[in-house]
C-alpha positions in Angstrom: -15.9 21.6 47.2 -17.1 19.1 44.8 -17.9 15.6 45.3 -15.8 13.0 44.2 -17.4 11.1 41.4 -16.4 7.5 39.8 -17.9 4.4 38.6 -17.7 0.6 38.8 -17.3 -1.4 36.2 -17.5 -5.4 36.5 -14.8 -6.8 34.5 -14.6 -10.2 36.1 -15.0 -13.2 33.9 -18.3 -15.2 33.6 -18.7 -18.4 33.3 -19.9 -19.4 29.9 -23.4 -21.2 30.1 -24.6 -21.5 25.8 -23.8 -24.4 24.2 -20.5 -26.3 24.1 -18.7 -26.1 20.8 -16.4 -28.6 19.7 -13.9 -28.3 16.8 -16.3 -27.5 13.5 -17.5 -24.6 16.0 -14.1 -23.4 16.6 -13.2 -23.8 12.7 -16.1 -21.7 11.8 -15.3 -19.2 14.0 -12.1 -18.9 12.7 -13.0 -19.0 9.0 -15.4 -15.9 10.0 -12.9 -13.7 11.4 -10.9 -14.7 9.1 -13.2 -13.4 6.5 -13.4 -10.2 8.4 -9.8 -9.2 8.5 -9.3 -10.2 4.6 -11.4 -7.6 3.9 -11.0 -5.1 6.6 -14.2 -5.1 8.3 -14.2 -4.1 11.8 -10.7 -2.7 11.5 -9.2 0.3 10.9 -10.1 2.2 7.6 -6.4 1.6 6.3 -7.6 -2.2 6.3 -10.2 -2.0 4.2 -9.0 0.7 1.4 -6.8 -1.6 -0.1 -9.4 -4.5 -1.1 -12.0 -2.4 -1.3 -10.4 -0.2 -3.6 -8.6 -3.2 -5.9 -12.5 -4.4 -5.9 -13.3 -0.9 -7.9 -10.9 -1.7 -9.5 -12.1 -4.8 -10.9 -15.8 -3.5 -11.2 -14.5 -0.8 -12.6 -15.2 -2.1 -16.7 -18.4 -3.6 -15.4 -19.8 -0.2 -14.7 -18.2 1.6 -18.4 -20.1 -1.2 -19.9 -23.3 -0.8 -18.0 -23.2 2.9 -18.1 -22.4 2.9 -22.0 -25.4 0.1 -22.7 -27.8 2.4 -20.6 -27.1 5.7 -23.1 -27.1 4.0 -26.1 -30.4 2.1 -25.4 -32.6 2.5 -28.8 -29.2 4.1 -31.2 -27.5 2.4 -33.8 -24.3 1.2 -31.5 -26.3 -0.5 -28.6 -25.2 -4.0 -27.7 -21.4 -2.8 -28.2 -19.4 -4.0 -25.0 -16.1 -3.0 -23.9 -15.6 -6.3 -22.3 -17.1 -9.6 -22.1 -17.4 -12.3 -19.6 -14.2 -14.7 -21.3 -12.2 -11.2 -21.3 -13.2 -10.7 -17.8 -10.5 -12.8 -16.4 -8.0 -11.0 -17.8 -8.1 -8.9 -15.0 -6.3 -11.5 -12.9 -3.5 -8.9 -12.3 -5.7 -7.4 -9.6 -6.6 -10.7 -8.4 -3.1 -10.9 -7.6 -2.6 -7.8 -6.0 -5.5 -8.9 -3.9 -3.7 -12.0 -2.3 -0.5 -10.2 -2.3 -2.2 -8.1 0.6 -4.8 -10.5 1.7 -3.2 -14.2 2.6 0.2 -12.9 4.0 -2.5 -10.2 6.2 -4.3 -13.7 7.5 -1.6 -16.2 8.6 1.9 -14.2 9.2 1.2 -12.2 12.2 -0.1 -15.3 13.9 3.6 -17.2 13.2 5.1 -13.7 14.3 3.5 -12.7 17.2 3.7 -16.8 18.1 0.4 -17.3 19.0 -0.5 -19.9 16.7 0.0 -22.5 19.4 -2.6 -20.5 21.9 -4.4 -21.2 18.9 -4.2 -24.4 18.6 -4.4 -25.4 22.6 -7.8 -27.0 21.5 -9.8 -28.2 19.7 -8.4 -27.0 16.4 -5.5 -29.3 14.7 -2.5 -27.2 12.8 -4.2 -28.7 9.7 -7.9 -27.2 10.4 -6.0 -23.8 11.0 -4.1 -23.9 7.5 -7.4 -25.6 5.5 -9.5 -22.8 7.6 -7.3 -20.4 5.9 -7.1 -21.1 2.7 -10.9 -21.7 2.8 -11.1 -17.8 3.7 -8.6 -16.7 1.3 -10.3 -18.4 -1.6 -13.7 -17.9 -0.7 -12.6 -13.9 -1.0 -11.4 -14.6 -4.5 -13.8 -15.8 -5.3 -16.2 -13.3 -4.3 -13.9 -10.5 -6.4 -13.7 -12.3 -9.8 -17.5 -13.1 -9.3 -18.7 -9.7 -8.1 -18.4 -7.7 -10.9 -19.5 -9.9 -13.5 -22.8 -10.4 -11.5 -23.2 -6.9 -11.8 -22.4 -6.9 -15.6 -25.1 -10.1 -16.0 -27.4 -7.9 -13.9 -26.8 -3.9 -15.5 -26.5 -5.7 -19.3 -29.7 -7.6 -18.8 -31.7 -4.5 -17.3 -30.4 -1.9 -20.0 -30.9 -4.3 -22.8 -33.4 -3.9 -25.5 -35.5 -7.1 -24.3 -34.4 -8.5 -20.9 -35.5 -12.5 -21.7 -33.8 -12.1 -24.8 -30.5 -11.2 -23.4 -31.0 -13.8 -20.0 -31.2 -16.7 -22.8 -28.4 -15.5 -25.7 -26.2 -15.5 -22.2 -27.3 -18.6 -20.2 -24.4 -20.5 -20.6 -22.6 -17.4 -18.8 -24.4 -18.3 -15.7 -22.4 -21.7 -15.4 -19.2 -20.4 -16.6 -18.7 -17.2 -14.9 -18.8 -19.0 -11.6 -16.6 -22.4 -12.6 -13.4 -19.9 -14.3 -14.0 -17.5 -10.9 -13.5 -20.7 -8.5 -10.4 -21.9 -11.1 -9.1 -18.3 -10.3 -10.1 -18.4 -6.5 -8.7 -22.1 -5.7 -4.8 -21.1 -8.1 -4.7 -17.7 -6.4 -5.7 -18.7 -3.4 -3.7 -21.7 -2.8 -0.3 -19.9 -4.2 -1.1 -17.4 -2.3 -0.9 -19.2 0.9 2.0 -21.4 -0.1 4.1 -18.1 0.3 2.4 -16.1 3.3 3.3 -19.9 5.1 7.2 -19.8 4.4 7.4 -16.4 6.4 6.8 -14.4 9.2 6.6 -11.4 7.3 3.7 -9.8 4.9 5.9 -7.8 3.2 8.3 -10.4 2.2 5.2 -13.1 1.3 3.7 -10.0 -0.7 7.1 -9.1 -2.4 8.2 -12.7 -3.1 4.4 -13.5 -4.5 4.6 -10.7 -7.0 8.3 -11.4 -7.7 7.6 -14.8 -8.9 4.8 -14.2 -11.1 7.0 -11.4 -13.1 9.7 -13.4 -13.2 8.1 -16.2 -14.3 6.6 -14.8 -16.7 10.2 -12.6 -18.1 11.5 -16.4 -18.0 8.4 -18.0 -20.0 8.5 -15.3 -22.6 12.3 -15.6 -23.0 11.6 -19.5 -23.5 9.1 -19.3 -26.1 10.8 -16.8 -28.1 14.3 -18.9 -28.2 12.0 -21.7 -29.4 11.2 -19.9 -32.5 8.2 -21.6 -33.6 4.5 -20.6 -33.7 2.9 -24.0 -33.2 3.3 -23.8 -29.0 5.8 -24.2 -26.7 6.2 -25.6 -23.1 8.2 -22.6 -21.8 5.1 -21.1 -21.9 3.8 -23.5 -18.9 6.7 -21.4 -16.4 4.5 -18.4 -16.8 2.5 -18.7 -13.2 -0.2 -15.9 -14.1 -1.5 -17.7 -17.5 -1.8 -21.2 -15.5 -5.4 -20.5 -14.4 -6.3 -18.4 -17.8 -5.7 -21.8 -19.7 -8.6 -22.8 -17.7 -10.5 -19.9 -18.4 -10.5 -20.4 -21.9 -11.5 -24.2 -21.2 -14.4 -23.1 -19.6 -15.7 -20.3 -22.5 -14.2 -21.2 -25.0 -13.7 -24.8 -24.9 -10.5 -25.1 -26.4 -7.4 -23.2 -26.0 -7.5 -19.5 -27.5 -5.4 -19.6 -30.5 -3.3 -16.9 -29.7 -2.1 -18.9 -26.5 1.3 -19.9 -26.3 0.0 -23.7 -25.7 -2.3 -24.0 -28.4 -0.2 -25.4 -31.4 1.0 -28.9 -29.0 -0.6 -32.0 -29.2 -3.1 -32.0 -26.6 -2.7 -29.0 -25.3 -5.6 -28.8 -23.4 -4.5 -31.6 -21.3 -1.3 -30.5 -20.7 -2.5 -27.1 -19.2 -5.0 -28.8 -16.6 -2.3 -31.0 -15.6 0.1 -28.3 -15.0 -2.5 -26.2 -13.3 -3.5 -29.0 -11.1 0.2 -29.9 -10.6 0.8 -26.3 -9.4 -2.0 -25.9 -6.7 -1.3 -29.1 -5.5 1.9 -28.4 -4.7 1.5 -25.0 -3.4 -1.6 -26.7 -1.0 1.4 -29.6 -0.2 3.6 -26.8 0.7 1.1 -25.3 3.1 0.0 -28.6 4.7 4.0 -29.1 5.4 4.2 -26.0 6.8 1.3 -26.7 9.1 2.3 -30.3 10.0 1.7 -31.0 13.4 5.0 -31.4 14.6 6.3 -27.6 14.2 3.1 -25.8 13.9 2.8 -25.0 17.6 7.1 -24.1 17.7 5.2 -20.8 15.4 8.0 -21.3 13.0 
């Protein structure tokens, strides 16, 4: 007859003897695992397929036009690119898939599994929690829209004919690839949040999110069209995925493109900072109200 056989385990608690944190500890903490469950790290492999993969996405055309540059080295076509640093931002429709999953993923399962007031017990404030948040979500974005353009700064420079020569005709690229990526991180970003914080559930954040920026822009194109002029039109200010472009051509271009809707108006310029600045203002206004102290340990 065998033996019985077992083992002990000590799963008491233990008093905690490192240093006392206070509230920036706590917000840190939770800005780092939030970071961690935007982009599925240690979580499930159906967490991180979906950002990882809209990330190939977008480094997708970085790659074509590295790979391209490095066969052509020496032949008549080299220093052709399929796209360029201004274009790079056109790819904001991935950016938008990205929150879609990403900010609904970091704040609704708190308001529906109503823990958010175990959350806040102390020292954290419903307002560092919601700031927290939409620190992580646009840090993230951030890291996407800059990502791949490092690496086509990096792959371009490496396969070019003369390496300093490229680094200096580009220079300026190295201030404005990272000021339109934070213009795309703090819009998306802060949108983003303003519609994971009016629900419990991602789906419906997600679904509404996407919902508004093709509808917005169905009912901007309608606008301009009934307008019937080519020397710009407002209408074209309803159209929520152009906002933080208009600021990407600030930023390369230093004007408006003039194949943008805005571009014939009297300082148009000014009128699409204001409305983009208007917008994530509000959307950040939206998520403070949300957060406000008085319902945000109710988990509403």
């Amino acid at each position: 007859m065998k033996a019985a056989t077992g083992a002990v385990y000590d799963r008491g608690y233990q008093r905690y003897e490192g240093p006392p944190g206070g509230r920036k500890t706590a917000a840190l903490a939770l800005y780092k695992s939030s970071l961690r469950r935007a982009l599925g790290l240690r979580r499930p492999w159906r967490q991180k397929a979906v950002p990882f993969l809209l990330l190939g996405i977008a480094t997708l055309p970085a790659m074509i036009n590295v790979g391209f540059g490095f066969l052509t080295r020496g032949s008549p076509v080299q220093g052709f690119e399929f796209i360029s640093y201004y274009e790079y931002a056109g790819l904001s429709s991935v950016l938008l898939l990205f929150v879609a999953v990403t900010a609904p993923d970091l704040v609704c399962p708190d308001r529906r599994q109503r823990v958010l007031s175990l959350v806040l017990a102390r020292p954290l404030t419903s307002i560092d929690y919601a700031l927290v948040k939409i620190a992580a979500v646009v840090t993230c974005v951030f890291a996407f829209s800059l990502l791949p353009q490092v690496l086509l700064f990096v792959g371009q420079t490496a396969v070019s004919k003369s390496p300093g020569d490229y680094v200096a005709d580009n220079a300026e690229v190295l201030w404005q690839v990272p000021l339109a990526a934070a213009a795309l991180a703090v819009f998306y970003g802060s949108v983003s949040m303003a519609f994971a914080s009016i629900t419990t559930r991602r789906v419906v954040a997600a679904a509404s999110l996407i919902g508004a920026a093709l509808i917005s822009g169905v009912l901007s194109e309608a606008w301009v069209e009934s307008g019937g002029t080519d020397n710009g039109h407002l209408g074209a200010l309803l159209n929520l995925v152009s906002l933080p472009l208009n600021i990407n051509d600030l930023v390369f271009l230093g004007k408006l493109h003039a194949d943008n809707q805005l571009s014939g108006l009297s300082h148009a310029a000014v009128i699409a900072v204001l409305a983009y600045v208007a917008v994530v203002v509000g959307a950040l206004t939206t998520v403070l109200y949300r957060y406000r102290p008085s319902v945000a340990g109710d988990d509403r």
